[in-house]
N, C-alpha and C positions, 0 to 999 in steps of 0.2 A: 727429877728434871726441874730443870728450874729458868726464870724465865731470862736468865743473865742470857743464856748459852744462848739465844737464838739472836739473830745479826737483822737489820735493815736489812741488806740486801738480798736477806734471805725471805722475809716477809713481802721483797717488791715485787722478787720472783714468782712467788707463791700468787697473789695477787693480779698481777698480770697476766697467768695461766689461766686463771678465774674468767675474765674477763675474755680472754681471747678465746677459750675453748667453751664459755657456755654464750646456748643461743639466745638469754634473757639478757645478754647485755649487746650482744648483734643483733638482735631483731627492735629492741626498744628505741625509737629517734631520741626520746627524751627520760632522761634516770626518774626514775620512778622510787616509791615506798619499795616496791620486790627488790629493787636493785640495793635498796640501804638494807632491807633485813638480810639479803645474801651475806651481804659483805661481814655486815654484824657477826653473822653466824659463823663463816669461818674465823673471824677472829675468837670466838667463844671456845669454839672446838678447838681452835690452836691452841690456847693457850689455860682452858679451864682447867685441863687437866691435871694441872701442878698443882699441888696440896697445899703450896706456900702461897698460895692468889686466893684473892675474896673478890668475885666477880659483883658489879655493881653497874645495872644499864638505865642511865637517866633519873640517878638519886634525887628523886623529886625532898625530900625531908634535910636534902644538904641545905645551909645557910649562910655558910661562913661568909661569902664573899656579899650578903644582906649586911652586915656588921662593917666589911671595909668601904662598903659605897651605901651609906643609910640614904642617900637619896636617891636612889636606883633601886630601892628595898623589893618592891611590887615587881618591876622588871628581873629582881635578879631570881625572887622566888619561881617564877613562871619560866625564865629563859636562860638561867646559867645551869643549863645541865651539861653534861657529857655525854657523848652516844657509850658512850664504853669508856669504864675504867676500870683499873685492876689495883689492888690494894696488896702490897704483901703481909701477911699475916704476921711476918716476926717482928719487923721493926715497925708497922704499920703507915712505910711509905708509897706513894703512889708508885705505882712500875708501869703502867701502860695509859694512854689514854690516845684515843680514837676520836676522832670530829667528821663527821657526813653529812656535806651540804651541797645540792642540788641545786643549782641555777638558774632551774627551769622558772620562767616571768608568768606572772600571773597580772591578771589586766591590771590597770594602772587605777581605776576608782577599788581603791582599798574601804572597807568600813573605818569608820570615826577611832574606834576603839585597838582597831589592827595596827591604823596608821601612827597611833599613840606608841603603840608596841616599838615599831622603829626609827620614830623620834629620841625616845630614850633612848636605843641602843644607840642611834648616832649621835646622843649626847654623852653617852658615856663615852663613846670610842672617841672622842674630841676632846673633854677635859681629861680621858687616862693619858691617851696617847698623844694629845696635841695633832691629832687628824685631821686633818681641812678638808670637806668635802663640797663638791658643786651642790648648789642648789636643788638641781635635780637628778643627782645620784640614784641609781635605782636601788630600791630597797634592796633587791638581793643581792646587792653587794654588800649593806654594811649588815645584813643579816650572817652573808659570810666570814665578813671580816669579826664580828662578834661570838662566831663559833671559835674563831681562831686563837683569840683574845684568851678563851677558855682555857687556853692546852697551856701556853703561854703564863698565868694566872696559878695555875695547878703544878706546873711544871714536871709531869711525871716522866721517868727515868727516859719511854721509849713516847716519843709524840708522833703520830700521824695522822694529818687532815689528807679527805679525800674530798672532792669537789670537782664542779663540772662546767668551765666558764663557758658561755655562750659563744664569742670569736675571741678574735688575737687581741682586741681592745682591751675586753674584758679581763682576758689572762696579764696582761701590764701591769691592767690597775691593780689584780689582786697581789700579784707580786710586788710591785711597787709600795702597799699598804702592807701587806705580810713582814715586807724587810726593814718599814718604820715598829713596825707593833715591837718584833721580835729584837731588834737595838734594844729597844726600853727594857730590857729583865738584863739584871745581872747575868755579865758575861761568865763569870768563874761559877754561875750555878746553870751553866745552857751545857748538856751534852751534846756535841755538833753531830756525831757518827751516830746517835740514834734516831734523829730525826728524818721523817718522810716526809714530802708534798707529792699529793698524786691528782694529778688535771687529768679525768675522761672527759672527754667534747667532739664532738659534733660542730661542725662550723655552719650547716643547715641541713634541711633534707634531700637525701641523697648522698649526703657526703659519707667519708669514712669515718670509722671512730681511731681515734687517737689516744696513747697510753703514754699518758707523761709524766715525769718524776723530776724530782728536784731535792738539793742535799745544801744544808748550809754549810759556808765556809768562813771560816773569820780571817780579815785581811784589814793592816791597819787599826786592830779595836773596833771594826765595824764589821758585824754581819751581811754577808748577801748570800741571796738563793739562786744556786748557779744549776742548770740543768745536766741532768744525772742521766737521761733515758726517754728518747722518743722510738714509740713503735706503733707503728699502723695496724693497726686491728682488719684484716682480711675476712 
């Protein structure tokens, strides 16, 4: 078995079951750490089993990307990991990579040292990507947006970020920022059919959960992320 043969939309399927049939992601208002190791976990179980994969969760000893941005060296050691990637053993390219970022806000006095944390990353996502952000963007946006930068960066065969924007503003701007990032890479090296975006959210408490997805399309030499699947989670 190997990891060619399995499709996108067989992975959003898979996913979206996940989510709709357990009660850890209908009882939770807000995605939590249970809700990233779930997800982790089925992907480990899907896919570990192939002999041709070399599972790798959060290679803290990776560097490479210390070496293309030496002024981001400190940042890149600490924050350019990956939830999940997968490595094929034969030709030792990436095949899979995973990004889980959470949107849930945490109060707004950050420590001295946090808030350093994502100044750099908002400085890098501005001179990589030519980013222009407000003043007061809240950190967990360009914390998301720098998970994303990752898959992007890596380019492995099969990309899916899963994230959970706060309201509909939020889900714009990440879109919006997703479809600048992803222009910037080489179009003749972007697979469009393997790539996912998956938005779970909550618009407040009380409200329903939402299972969103989203597939790139290239139109004019330009990438946009056009949505693929909305379903109310009951």
């Amino acid at each position: 078995m190997t990891l060619a043969i399995f499709s996108i939309d067989a992975i959003e399927e898979e996913l979206y079951e996940i989510v709709k049939n357990e009660d850890l992601f209908k009882n939770a208002l807000q995605p939590s750490t249970k809700w990233t190791i779930r997800l982790k976990r089925y992907f480990f179980e899907k896919f570990n089993s192939c002999d041709e994969l070399i599972w790798m969760f959060s290679p803290e000893s990776w560097t490479r990307f210390g070496l293309m941005f030496p002024e981001h060296e400190k940042l890149v050691r600490r924050e350019f990991l990956i939830d999940i990637i997968s490595l094929e053993k034969t030709n030792m390219k990436f095949a899979l990579g995973v990004e889980i970022e959470w949107m849930t806000h945490a109060a707004k006095n950050q420590k001295p040292e946090e808030q350093r944390k994502f100044d750099l990353m908002r400085e890098f996502l501005e001179k990589v990507y030519i980013l222009k952000f407000d003043a007061n963007e809240h950190n967990k946006i360009i914390d998301c947006l720098f998970d994303f930068s990752k898959l992007v960066h890596v380019n492995p065969n099969y990309r899916i970020m899963i994230c959970a924007p706060k309201n509909e503003e939020e889900q714009a701007k990440l879109l919006e920022y997703f479809t600048q990032i992803i222009n910037s890479h080489p179009k003749e090296q972007t697979v469009i059919d393997k790539f996912l975006l998956v938005f779970l959210s909550r618009i407040s408490k009380g409200n329903p959960l939402y299972f969103k997805t989203y597939k790139l399309e290239l139109n004019n030499d330009k990438f946009k992320l056009i949505i693929k699947r909305c379903e109310l989670i009951t």
